[in-house]
C-alpha positions as CSV (number, residue, x, y, z in Angstrom):
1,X,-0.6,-18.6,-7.1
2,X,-3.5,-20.0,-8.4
3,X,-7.2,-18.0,-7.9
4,X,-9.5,-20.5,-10.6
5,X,-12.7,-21.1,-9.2
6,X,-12.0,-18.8,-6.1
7,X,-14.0,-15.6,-5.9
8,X,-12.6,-12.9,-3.8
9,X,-12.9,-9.1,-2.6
10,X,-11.0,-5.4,-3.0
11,X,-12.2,-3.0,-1.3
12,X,-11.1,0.2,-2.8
13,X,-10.0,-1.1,-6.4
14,X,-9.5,2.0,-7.7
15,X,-6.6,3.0,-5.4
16,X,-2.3,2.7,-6.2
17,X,-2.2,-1.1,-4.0
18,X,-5.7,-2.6,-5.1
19,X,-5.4,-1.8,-8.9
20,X,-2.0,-3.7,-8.6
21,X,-3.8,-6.2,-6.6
22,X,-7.1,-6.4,-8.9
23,X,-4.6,-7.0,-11.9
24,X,-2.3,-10.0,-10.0
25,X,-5.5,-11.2,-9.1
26,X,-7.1,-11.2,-12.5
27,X,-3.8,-12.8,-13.9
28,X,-4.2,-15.5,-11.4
29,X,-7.3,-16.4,-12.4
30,X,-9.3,-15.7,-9.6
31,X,-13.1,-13.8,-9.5
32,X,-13.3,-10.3,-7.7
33,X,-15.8,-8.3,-6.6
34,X,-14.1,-5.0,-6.3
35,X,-15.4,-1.3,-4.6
36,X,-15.3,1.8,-5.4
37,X,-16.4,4.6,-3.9
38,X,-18.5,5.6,-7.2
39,X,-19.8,3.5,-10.4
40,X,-20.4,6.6,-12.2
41,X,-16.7,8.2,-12.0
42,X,-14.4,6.6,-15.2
43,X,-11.6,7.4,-13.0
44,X,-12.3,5.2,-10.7
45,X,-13.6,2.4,-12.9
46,X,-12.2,1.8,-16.3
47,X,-8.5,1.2,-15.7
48,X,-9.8,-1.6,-13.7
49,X,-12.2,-2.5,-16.6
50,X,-9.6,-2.2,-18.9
51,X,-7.3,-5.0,-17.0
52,X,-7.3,-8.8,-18.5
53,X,-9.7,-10.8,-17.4
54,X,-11.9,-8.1,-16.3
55,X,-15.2,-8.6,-18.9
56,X,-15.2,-12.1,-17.7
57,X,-14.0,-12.1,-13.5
58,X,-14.4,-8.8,-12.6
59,X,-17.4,-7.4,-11.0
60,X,-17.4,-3.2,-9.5
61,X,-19.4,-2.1,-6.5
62,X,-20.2,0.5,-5.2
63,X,-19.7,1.2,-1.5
64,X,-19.1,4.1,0.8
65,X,-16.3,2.8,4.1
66,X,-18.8,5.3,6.5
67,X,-21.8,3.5,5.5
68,X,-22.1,0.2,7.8
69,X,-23.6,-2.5,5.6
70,X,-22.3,-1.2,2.3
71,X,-20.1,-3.7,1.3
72,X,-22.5,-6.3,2.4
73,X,-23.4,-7.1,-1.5
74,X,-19.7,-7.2,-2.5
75,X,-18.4,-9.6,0.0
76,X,-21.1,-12.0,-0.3
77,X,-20.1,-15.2,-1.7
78,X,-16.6,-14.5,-1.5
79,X,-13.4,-16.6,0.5
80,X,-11.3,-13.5,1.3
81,X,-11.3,-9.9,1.3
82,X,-8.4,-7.5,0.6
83,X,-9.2,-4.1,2.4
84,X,-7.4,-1.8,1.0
85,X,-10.0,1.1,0.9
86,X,-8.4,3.9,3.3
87,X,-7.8,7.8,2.3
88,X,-4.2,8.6,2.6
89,X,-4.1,12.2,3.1
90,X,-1.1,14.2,4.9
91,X,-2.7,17.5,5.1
92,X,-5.9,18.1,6.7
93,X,-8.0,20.5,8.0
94,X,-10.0,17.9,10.3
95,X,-8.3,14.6,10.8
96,X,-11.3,12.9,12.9
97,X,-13.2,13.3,9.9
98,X,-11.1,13.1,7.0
99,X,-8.7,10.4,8.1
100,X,-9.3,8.8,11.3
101,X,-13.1,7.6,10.8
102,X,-13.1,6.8,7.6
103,X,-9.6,4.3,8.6
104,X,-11.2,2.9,12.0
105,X,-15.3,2.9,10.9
106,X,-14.8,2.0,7.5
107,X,-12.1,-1.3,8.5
108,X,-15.0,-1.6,11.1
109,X,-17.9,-1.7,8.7
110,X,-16.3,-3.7,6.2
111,X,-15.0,-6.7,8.8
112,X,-18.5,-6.1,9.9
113,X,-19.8,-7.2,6.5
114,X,-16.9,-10.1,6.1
115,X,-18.3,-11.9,9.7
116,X,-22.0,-12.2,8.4
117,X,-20.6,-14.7,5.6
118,X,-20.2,-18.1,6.4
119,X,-17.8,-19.1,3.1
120,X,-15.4,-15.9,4.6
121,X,-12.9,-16.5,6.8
122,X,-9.9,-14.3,6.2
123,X,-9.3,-10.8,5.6
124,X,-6.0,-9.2,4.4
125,X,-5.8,-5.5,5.4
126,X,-3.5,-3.2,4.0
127,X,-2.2,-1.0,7.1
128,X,1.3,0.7,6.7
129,X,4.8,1.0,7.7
130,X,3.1,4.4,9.6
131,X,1.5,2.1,11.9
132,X,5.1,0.8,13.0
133,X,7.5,3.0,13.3
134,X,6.0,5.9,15.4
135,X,6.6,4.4,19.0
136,X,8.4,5.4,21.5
137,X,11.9,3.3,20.2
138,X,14.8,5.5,19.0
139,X,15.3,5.1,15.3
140,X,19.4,5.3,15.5
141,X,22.3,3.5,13.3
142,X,22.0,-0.6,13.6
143,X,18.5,-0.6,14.4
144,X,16.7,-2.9,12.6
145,X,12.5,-2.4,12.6
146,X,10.0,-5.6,12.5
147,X,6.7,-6.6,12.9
148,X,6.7,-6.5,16.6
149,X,7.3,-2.8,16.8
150,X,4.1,-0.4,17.3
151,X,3.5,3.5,16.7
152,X,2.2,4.7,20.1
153,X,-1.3,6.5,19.2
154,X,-0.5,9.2,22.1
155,X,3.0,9.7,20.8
156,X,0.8,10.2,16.8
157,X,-1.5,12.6,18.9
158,X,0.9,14.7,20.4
159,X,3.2,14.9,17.1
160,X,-0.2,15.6,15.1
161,X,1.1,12.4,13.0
162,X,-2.4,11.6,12.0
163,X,-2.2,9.8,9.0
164,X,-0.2,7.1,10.8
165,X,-2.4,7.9,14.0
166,X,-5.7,6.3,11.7
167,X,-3.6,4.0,10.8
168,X,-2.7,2.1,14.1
169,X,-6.5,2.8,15.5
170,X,-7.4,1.3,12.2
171,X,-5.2,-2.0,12.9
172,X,-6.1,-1.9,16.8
173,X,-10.0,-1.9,16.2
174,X,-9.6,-4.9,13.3
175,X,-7.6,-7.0,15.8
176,X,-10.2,-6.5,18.5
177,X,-13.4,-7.1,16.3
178,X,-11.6,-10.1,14.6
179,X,-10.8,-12.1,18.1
180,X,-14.3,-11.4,19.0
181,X,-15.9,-12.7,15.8
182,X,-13.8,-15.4,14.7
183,X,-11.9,-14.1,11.4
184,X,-8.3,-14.6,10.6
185,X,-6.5,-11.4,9.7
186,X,-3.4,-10.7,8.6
187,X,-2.1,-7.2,7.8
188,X,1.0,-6.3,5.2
189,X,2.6,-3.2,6.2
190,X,3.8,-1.4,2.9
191,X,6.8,1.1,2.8
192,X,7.1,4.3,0.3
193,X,5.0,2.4,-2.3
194,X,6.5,3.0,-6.1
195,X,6.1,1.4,-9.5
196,X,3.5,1.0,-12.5
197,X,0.7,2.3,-11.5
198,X,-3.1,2.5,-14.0
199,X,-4.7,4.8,-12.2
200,X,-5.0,7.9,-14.8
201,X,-4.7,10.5,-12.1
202,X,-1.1,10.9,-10.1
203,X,-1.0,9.1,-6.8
204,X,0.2,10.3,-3.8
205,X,4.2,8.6,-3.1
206,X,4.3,9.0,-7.2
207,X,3.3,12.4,-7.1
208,X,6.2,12.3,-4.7
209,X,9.1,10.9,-6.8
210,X,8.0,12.9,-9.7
211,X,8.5,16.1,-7.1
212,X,11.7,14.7,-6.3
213,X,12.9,14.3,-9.9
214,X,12.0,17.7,-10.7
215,X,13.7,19.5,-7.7
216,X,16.7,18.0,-8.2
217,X,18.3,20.7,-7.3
218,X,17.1,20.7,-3.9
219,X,17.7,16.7,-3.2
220,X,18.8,16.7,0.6
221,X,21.3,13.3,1.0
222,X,19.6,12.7,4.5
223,X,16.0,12.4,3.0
224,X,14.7,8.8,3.9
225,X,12.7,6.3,1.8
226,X,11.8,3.5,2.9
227,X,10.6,2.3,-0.6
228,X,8.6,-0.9,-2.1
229,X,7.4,-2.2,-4.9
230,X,3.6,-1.9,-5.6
231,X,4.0,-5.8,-7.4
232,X,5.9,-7.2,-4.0
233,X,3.2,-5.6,-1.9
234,X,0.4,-6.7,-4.5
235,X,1.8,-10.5,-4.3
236,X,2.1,-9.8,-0.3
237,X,-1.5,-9.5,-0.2
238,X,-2.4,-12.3,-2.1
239,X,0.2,-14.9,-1.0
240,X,-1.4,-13.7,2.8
241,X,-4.6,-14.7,1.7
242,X,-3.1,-18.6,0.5
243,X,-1.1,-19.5,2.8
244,X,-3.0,-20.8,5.6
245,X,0.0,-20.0,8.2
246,X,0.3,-16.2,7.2
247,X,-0.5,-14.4,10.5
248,X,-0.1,-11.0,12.4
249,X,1.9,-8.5,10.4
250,X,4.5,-8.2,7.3
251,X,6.7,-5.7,6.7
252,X,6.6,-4.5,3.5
253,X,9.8,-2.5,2.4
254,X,12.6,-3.6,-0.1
255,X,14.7,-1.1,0.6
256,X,15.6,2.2,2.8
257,X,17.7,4.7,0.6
258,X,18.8,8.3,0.7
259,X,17.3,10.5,-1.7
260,X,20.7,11.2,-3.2
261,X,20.7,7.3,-3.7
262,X,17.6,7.4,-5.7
263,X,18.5,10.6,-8.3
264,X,21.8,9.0,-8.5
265,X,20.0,5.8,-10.0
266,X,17.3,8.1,-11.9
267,X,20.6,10.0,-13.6
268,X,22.0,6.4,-14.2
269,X,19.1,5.2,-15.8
270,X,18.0,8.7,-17.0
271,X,20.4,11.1,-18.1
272,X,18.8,13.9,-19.0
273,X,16.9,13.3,-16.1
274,X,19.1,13.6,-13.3
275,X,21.9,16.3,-13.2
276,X,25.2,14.5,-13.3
277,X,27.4,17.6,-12.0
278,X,25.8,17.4,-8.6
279,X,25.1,13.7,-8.0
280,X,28.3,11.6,-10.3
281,X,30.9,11.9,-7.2
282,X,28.6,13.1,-4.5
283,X,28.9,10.7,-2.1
284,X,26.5,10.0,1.7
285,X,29.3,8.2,3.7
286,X,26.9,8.6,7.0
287,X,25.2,5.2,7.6
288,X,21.5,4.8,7.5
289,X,19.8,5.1,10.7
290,X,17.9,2.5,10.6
291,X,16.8,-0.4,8.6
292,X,13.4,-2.4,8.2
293,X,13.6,-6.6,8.1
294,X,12.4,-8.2,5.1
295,X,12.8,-11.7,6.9
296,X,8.8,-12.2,7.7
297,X,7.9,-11.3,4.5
298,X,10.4,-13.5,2.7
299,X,9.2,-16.2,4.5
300,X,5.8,-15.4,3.2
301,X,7.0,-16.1,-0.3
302,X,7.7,-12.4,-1.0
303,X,11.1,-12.1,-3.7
304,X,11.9,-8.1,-3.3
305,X,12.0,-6.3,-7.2
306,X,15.1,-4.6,-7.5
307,X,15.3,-1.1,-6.5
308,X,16.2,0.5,-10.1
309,X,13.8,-1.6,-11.3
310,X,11.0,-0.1,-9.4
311,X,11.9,3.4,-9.6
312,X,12.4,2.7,-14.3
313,X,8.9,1.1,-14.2
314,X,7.8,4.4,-12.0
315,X,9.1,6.9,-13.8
316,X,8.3,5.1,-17.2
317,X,4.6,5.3,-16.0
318,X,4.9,8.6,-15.4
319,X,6.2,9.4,-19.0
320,X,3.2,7.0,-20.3
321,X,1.0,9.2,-18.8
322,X,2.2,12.5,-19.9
323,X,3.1,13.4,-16.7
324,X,7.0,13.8,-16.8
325,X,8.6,15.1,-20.3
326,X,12.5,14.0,-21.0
């Protein structure tokens, strides 16, 4: 992957995904022009600052996804933009307003901004593994999910899913606005997103794992994670953007595991850590119920990290930043 000369856009850089994505791109050589929501907030600027390569390719907006025109300044000039920016929230108190506008308006307001410049051509949104899986298909034993399955936005509604609700309106609006305007987009569909992560607060799926770790205890074996690395879908992103054939959808999800299966690796790798009298012989002989292909995406160029190796590098970020003590 090779970005020299090449200036491209993230929208909400300072998120789990686009920090990832801001630093592969960085490394790659490539100029971004990268949003966040404000200038003034270090929390949401200076790990990105901090990345190689920022002081001399890396320029921060600000922009607001309910504001129509607000990325205009950051896209302009630019061959591609990665839209990442979309709140991830599964509580809420109104999801019209909290999840479901900002998701459909804001993917509206920045494709908006992308078709008013001539050099742009494709944009790469990041939807989710949410917008798949919630159709009306039975998940059961030997079924295998791909890109051609849909969550049903009635079947969201009526299950008051609404995080995955924003998330299909979100892809169905960009597909419509995109055939009517002329832009090629391409959407990577991430799993239970773990990893490094240089964001100095706690994000959400680590936030998760880190609950997980510490109530042990608790660890039901039929808890299902459909996991990925945030470097896989990071290189997803950018590898959608170069190759000129990438189209539709990619499934991003290395692996789908048990929760036992995941504090049996964190008491391999971490002893003091996991709690060896409950998880060394316990054993979760009933089969998965499902599974997710990885085919489209390793067509794509996409070479999966290692499932132990993504939950070390996870739980070594969380030790980095004080936030687990062992």
């Amino acid at each position: 992957m090779s970005g020299e000369g090449k200036v491209v856009c993230v929208t909400g850089a300072s998120g789990y995904i686009a920090s990832s994505l801001v630093k592969l791109l960085l490394d790659c050589g490539y100029t971004v022009h990268a949003t966040v929501r404000s200038l003034d907030d270090p929390n949401k600027t200076q790990h990105l600052l901090a990345l190689d390569g920022a002081k001399e390719r890396l320029s921060l907006f600000e922009a607001n996804l309910t504001v129509e025109g607000s990325f205009d300044s950051a896209v302009d000039g630019c061959l591609c933009v990665f839209h990442t920016a979309s709140p991830v929230l599964l509580s809420v108190d109104d999801p019209q307003i909290q999840l479901i506008d900002p998701a459909v308006k804001g993917t509206l307001n920045v494709l908006k901004s992308a078709a008013k410049v001539q050099s742009l051509k494709r944009v790469v949104l990041t939807s989710s593994m949410s917008a798949v899986m919630f159709g009306s298909r039975l998940l059961e034993h030997g079924v295998i999910m791909d890109e051609t399955w849909f969550s049903d936005p009635l079947i969201c509604e009526q299950k008051k899913l609404w995080y995955p609700l924003s998330k299909i309106l979100a892809e169905d609006a960009a597909v419509k606005f995109a055939n009517e305007n002329g832009l090629e987009l391409v959407f990577i569909n991430p799993g239970y997103v773990i990893g490094p992560f240089f964001q100095p607060t706690l994000n959400i799926t680590s936030e998760g794992i880190m609950s997980l770790i510490k109530n042990k205890k608790e660890v039901m074996s039929n808890g299902i994670y459909r996991l990925v690395d945030v470097r896989d879908v990071a290189t997803a992103h950018i590898l959608a953007f170069e190759n000129p054939e990438a189209n539709g959808r990619y499934c991003m999800v290395g692996n789908v595991v048990r929760s036992i299966e995941i504090m049996k690796i964190v008491e391999k790798l971490y002893p003091s850590l996991g709690d060896s009298k409950r998880y060394k012989d316990e054993k979760c002989d009933e089969p998965l119920p499902y599974n997710v292909s990885r085919t489209k995406a390793e067509s794509l160029g996409v070479n999966f990290t290692p499932v132990e190796v993504s939950i070390k590098d996870t739980i070594e970020s969380l030790k980095e930043k004080n936030l687990l003590s062992f």
